[in-house]
C-alpha positions as CSV (number, residue, x, y, z in Angstrom):
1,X,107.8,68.8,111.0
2,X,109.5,72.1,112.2
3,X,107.7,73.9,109.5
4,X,104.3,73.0,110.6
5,X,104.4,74.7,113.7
6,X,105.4,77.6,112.1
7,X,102.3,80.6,111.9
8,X,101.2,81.1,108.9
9,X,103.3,84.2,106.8
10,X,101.9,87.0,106.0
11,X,103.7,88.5,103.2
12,X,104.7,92.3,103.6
13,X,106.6,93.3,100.1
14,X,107.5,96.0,98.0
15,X,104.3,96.1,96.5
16,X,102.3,95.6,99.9
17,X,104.4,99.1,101.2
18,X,103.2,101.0,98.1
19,X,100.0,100.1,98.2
20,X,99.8,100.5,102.3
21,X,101.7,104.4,101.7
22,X,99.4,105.4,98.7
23,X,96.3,104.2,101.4
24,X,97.6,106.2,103.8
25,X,98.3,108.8,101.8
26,X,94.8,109.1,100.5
27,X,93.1,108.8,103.7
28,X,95.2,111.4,104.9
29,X,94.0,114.1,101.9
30,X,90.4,112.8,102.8
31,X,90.6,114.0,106.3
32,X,92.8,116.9,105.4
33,X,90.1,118.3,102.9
34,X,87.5,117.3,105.2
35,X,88.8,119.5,107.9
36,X,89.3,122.0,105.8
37,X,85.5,121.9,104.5
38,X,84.2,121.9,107.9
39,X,86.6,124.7,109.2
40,X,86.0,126.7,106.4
41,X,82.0,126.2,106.4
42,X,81.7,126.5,109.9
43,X,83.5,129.7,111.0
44,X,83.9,130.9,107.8
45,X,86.5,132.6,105.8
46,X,87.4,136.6,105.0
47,X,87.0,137.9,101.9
48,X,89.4,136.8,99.0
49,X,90.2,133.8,102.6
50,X,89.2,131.1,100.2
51,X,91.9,130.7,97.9
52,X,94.1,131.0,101.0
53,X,92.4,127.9,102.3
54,X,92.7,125.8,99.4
55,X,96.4,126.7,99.2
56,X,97.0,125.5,102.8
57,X,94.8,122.2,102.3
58,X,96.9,121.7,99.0
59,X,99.9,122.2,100.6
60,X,98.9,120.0,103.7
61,X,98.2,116.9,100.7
62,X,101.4,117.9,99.4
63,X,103.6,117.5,102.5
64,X,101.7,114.5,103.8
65,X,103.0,112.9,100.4
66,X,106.3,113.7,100.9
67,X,105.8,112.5,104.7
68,X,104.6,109.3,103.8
69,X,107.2,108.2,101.5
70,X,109.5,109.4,104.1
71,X,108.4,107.2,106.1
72,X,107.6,103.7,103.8
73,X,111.4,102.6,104.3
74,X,110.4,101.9,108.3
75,X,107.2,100.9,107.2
76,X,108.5,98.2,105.1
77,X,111.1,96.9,107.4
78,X,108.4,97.1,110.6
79,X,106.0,95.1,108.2
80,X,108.5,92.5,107.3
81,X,109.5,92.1,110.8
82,X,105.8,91.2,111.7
83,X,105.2,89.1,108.8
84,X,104.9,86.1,110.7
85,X,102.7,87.4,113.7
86,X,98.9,86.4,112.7
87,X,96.2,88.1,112.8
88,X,95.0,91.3,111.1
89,X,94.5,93.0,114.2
90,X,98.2,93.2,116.2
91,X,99.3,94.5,112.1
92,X,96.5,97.2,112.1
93,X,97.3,98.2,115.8
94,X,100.8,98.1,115.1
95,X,100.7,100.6,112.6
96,X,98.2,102.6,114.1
97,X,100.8,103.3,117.1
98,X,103.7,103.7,114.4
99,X,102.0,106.3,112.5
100,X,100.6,108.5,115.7
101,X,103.8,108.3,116.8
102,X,106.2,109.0,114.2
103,X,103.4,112.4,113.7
104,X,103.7,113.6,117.3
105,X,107.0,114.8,116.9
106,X,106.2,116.4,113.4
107,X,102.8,118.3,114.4
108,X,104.9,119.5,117.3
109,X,107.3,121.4,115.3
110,X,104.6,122.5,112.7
111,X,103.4,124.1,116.1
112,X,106.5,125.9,117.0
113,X,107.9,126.8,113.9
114,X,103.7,128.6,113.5
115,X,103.9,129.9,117.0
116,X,104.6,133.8,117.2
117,X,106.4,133.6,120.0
118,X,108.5,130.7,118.4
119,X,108.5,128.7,121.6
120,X,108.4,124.9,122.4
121,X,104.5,124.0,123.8
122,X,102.3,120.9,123.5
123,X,98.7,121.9,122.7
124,X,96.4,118.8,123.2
125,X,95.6,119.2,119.5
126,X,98.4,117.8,118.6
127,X,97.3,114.6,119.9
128,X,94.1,114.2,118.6
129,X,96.3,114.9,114.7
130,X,98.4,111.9,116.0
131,X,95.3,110.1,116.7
132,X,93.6,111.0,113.4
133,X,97.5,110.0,111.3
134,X,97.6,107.0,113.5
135,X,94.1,106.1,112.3
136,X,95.4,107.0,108.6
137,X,97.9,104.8,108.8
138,X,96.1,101.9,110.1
139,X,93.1,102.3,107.2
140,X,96.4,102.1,104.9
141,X,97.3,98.7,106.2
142,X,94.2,97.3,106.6
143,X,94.2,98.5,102.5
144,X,97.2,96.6,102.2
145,X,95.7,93.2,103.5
146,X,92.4,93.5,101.2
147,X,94.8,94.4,98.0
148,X,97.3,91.6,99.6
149,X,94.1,89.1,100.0
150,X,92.7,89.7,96.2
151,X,96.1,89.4,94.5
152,X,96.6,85.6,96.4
153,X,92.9,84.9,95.5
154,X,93.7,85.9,92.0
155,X,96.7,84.2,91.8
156,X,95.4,80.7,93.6
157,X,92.3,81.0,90.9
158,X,94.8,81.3,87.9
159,X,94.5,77.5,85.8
160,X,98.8,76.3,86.1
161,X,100.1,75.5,83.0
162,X,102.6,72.8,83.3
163,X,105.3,73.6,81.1
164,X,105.6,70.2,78.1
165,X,108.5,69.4,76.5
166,X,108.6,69.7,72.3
167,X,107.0,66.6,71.2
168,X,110.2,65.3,69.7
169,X,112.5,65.3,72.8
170,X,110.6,62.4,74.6
């Protein structure tokens, strides 16, 4: 009786994480190389600028990897923690706040360790990066529940086989 009041669980596994980090990963290298496109196109680059700006959106994919798997482990324990709290929503807004924070702190020493002078500062850009990984992370867990939804669709739509004994044990 108990168990029926129970909301319903929303499963948040190993394979849930990877999928949700490899999301978030990939969103992240869209925006990256979209930036990248736009900054180069609209203000242009020197000459022999271009290779320099595909080196530094390649190494900005690169370190967002590393980032992200860096950070599945909390990922994984703060989806397992909300595996019983319904709704898509409070999962994808939950996330969305997890990943613009945890990128505050990181963009803000990006900043200082580029700064010439080498000195703490908070430039409103780095917000609107933590708004864009916060949005990054939240299209990863929203790619989590589709991937989590097909895989229990497949699974329900699978014919059981009931195991039989040998014909001679009966």
């Amino acid at each position: 009786m108990k168990d029926e009041l129970r909301p319903v669980v929303t499963p948040f596994d190993g394979r849930d994480n990877v999928v949700y980090t490899l999301a978030t990963w990939a969103s992240a290298a869209v925006f990256i190389t979209a930036f990248w496109v736009v900054q180069t196109t609209a203000f242009g680059v020197s000459e022999g600028g271009e290779q320099l700006a595909v080196f530094i959106a390649i190494a900005m994919i690169a370190a967002t990897f590393v980032l992200v798997w860096l950070g599945a482990p909390v990922s994984y324990l703060v989806g397992r923690r909300m595996r019983r709290v319904p709704g898509m929503l409070a999962h994808v807004a939950t996330f969305w706040v997890l990943g613009a924070a945890a990128s505050v702190g990181v963009l803000w020493l990006i900043f200082v360790a580029l700064s010439p002078a080498r000195s703490p500062f908070f430039e409103p850009v780095i917000l609107l990066g933590a708004a864009v990984c916060g949005i990054c992370t939240a299209i990863g867990r929203l790619v989590a529940f589709g991937s989590r939804r097909g895989h229990d669709k497949r699974r329900q739509s699978r014919p059981r086989t009931v195991a039989r004994p040998p014909s001679g044990d009966i």
